[in-house]
N, C-alpha and C positions, 0 to 999 in steps of 0.2 A: 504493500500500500504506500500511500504518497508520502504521509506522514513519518514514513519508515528512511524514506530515503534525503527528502530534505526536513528542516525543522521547520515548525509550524510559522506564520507569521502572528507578530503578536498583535491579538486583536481586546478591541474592550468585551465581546463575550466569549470568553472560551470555553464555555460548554460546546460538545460536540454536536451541536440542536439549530436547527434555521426555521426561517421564515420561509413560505414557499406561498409565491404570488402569480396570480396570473393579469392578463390583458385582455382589455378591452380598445381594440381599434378605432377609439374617433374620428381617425383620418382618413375614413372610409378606402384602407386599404385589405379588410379582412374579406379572402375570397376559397373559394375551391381550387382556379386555377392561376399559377405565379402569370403575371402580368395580366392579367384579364380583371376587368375591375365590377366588382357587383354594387350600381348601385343601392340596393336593397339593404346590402349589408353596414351602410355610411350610414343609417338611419337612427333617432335615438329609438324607437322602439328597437331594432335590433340590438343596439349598445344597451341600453339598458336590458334585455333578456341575457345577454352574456355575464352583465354584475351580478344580477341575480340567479343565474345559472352558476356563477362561482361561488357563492356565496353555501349555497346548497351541497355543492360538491367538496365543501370543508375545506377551500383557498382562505388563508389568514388579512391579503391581502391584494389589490387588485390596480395594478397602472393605467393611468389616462393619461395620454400623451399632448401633447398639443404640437400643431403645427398648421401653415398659412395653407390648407388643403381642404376640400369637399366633405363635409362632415361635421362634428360637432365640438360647441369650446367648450373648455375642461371647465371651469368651474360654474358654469348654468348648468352644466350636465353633473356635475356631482351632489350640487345644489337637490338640483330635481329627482337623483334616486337617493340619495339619503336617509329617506325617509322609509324607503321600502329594504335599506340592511339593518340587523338585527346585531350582528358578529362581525363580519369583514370590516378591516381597513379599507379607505382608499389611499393613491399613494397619489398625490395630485401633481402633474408639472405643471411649474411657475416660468416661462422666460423674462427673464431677469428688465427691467427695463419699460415693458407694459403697463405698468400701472404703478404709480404714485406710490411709493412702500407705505406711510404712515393709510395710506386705502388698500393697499394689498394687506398689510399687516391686519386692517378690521376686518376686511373683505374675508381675508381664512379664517380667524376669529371664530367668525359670524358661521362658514360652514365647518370648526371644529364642533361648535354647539351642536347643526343638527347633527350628526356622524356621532356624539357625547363622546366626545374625545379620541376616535377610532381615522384622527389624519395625521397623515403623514406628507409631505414635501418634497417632490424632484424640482430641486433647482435646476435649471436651463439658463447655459450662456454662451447661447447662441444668439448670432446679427439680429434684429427685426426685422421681419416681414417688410422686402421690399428694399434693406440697405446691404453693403456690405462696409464693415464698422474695424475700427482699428480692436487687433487685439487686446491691446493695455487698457483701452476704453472697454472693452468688455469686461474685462476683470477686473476694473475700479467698481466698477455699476455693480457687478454682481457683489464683492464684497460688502460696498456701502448698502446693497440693497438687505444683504444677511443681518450686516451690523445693527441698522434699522428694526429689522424684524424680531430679532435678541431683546432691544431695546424694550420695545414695545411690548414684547410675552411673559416678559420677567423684571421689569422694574417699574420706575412711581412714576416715570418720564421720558421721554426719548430728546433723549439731549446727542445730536449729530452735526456733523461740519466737514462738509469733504468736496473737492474737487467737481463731481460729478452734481450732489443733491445739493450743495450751499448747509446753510443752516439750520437745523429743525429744532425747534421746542415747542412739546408736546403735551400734555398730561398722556396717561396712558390706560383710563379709565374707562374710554368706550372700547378699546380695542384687545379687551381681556379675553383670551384662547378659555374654551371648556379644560384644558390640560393646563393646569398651572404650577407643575412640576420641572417648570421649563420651556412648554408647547409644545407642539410635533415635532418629532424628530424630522431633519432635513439628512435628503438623500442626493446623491449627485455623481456625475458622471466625467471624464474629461481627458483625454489623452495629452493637449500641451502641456510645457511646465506649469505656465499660468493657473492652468484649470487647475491644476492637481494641487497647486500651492494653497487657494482658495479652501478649495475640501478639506484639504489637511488643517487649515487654521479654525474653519469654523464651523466643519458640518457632519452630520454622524454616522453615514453609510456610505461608503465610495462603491459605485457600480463600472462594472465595465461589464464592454460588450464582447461576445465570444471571441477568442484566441487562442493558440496551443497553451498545453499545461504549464509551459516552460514562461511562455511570456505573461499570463495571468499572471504566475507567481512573482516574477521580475518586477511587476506592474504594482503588484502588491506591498514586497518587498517596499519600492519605491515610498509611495503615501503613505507607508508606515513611517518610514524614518521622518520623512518630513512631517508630520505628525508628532513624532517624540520633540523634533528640536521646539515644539510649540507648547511641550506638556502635555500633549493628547495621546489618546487612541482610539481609532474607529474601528466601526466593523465594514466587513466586504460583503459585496453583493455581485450578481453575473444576470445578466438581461440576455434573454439568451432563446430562441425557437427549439420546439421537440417535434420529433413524431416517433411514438413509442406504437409496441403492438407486440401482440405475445411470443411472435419471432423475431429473427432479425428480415428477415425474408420477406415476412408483410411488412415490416416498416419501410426498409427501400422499396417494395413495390409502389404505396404509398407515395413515398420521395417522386418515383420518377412520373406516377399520374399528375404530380403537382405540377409538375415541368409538361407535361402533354401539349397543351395547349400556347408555349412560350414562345413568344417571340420578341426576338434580341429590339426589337425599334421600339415596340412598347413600352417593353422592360425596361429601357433606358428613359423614355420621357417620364415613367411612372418615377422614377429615383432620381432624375435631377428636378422635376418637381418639390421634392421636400427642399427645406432654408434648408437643410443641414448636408446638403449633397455633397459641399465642395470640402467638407471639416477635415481636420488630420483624424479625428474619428474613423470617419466614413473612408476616408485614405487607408486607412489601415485595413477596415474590411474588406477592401478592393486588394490589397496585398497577399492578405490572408487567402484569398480565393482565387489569385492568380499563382498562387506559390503550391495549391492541393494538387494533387493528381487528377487523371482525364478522369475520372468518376467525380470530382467534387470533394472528394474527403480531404481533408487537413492532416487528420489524424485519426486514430481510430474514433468513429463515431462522430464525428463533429464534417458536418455535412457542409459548404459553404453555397452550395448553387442560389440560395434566396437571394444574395446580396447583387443576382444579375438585376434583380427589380425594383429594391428594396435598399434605402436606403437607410442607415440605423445599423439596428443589429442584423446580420448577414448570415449568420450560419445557424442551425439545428442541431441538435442533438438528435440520432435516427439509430433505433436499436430498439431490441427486447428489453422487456420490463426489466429482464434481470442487470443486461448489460446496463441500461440507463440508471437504474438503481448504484450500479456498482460505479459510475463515474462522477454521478452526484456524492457519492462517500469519498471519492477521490479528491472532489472540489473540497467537502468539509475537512478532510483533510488536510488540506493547502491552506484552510484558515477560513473558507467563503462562510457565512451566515445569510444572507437572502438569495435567492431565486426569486427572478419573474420569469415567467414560462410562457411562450404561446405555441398557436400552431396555426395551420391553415388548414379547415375554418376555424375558427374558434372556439363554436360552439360544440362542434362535433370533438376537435380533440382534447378538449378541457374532459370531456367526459372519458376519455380516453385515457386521460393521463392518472384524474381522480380515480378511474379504479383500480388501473395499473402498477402505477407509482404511488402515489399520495400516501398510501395506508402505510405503507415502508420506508416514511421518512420519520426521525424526529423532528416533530414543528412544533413553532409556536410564536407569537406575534415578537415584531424587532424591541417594543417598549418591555415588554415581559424579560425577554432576553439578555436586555441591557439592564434589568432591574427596576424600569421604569412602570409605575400604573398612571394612569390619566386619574388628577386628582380635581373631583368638581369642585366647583367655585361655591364659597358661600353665599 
């Protein structure tokens, strides 16, 4: 096992236990076949039958993505199913920049209340819709917008002054989180220095998207240290595609139905359509997939052909329950604590995964994990 061979990275939970989350596609990219696009499926009625299809299949937690695409915005939409989860997180992204912090800050507040405490935060910093922005500018904005959001979840005032926002003084009495142990954990993702610097200083789950064993761990390694010289430690998370199935045989057959229908001109406008087409992210998943074999595999199990359409996370996980079992203990090994999981379609292999996988992991929410409960307000 992994654990055997390198040491583990040091994370803030080291019980051998994760979070295991799934997706929901607002960016009306979830279909049957890679490059073929179902309207049907961009709809909140279907987004919302996927939350609450996950919810039921015993996912701890659930991603809304947001991006300048056909589909639905994250937080009217989480707004609006809030009310119908019970259990689930959602893990809601924010791009950094959008909205005014000291109104982002009440604006999630307002939907920690309906959720009573069950949100979580992907920071995004990524361009706006429509520019392309200096890097340094986006890592001031994203910082100042963190710092803000700290401010305002956990102290009497939001007292800030920075380059990007000027100077704010606040009370901080309408814009109190249901969680006031802190407020939601913030999640985030980032391949530059910049990115990774941000996370490391102020945020609680670094995710990255699929890569060999070797560079996960490299990656990890990474945002840990930069994290220690800060007094920190985070946990990790892997955003990452599955198609599991009781062999290995029906899952690649699976795989290559999914490709049936593909075609390369499609594929390509559906993926430089996302803002985040041009990222060193998305660079990397193009690396990853030009570097696998004529079949697509990277590695054992790690599929890359999505990322012909698909911009974001690019690769799958494709194997028998037993093998996708045994690589997710591989990950936990390496140190990771969250999973987000999807598949194509959603709905179909959420349910796929739930009976397959799910029963055979240890799970349990990132706040529990971290030793955190959502403490109501008086």
């Amino acid at each position: 096992m992994f654990r055997q061979s390198i040491p583990s990275v040091p994370v803030r939970t080291s019980a051998r236990v994760c979070e295991v989350a799934w997706f929901s596609d607002l960016c009306g990219e979830d279909t049957e076949f890679l490059s073929v696009r179902d309207p049907e499926r961009g709809t909140f009625a279907h987004c919302r039958n996927v939350a609450l299809a996950a919810e039921r299949l015993g996912f701890g937690n659930l991603l809304l993505p947001t991006s300048y695409m056909a589909g639905q915005e994250v937080i009217p939409f989480a707004a609006g199913v809030a009310p119908d989860l019970r259990r689930m997180s959602l893990l809601t992204a924010i791009r950094c920049g959008e909205m005014h912090p000291p109104m982002l800050a009440r604006t999630l507040a307002t939907l920690d209340h309906l959720l009573e405490g069950r949100l979580t935060i992907n920071i995004i910093n990524s361009d706006l819709p429509g520019y392309r922005e200096d890097a340094a500018l986006r890592y001031q904005r994203c910082a100042e917008t963190i710092q803000i959001l700290k401010q305002a979840w956990t102290a009497d005032r939001i007292e800030h002054e920075g380059p990007v926002y000027g100077k704010i003084s606040l009370p901080t009495g309408p814009v109190r989180p249901y969680q006031q142990n802190g407020g939601p954990l913030l999640y985030f993702g980032g391949t530059s220095d910049g990115a990774r610097d941000v996370c490391a200083r102020y945020c609680d789950v670094f995710l990255s998207w699929p890569d060999t064993e070797e560079r996960l761990y490299a990656t990890m390694q990474d945002v840990s240290e930069r994290a220690a010289r800060y007094g920190r430690q985070l946990d990790f998370g892997l955003r990452i595609h599955v198609i599991v199935r009781e062999t290995e045989a029906e899952a690649r057959a699976w795989a290559k139905r999914l490709m049936s229908k593909f075609d390369p001109v499609r594929g390509a406008a559906l993926k430089n359509a996302s803002q985040s087409s041009w990222s060193l992210g998305v660079k990397r998943q193009n690396e990853l997939r030009e570097g696998a074999q004529a079949d697509g595999f990277a590695e054992p199990l790690l599929w890359t052909d999505i990322n012909k359409a698909r911009s974001g996370a690019g690769a799958a996980l494709v194997g028998s329950a037993d093998q996708v079992v045994e690589k997710i203990n591989r990950y936990l090994d390496m140190g990771l604590r969250s999973f987000i999981f999807s598949g194509y379609p959603l709905l179909e292999e959420a349910e796929w995964f739930a009976r397959l996988v799910l029963p055979r992991l240890p799970t349990g929410s990132m706040p529990q994990l971290q030793g955190r409960r959502p403490v109501q307000p008086v």
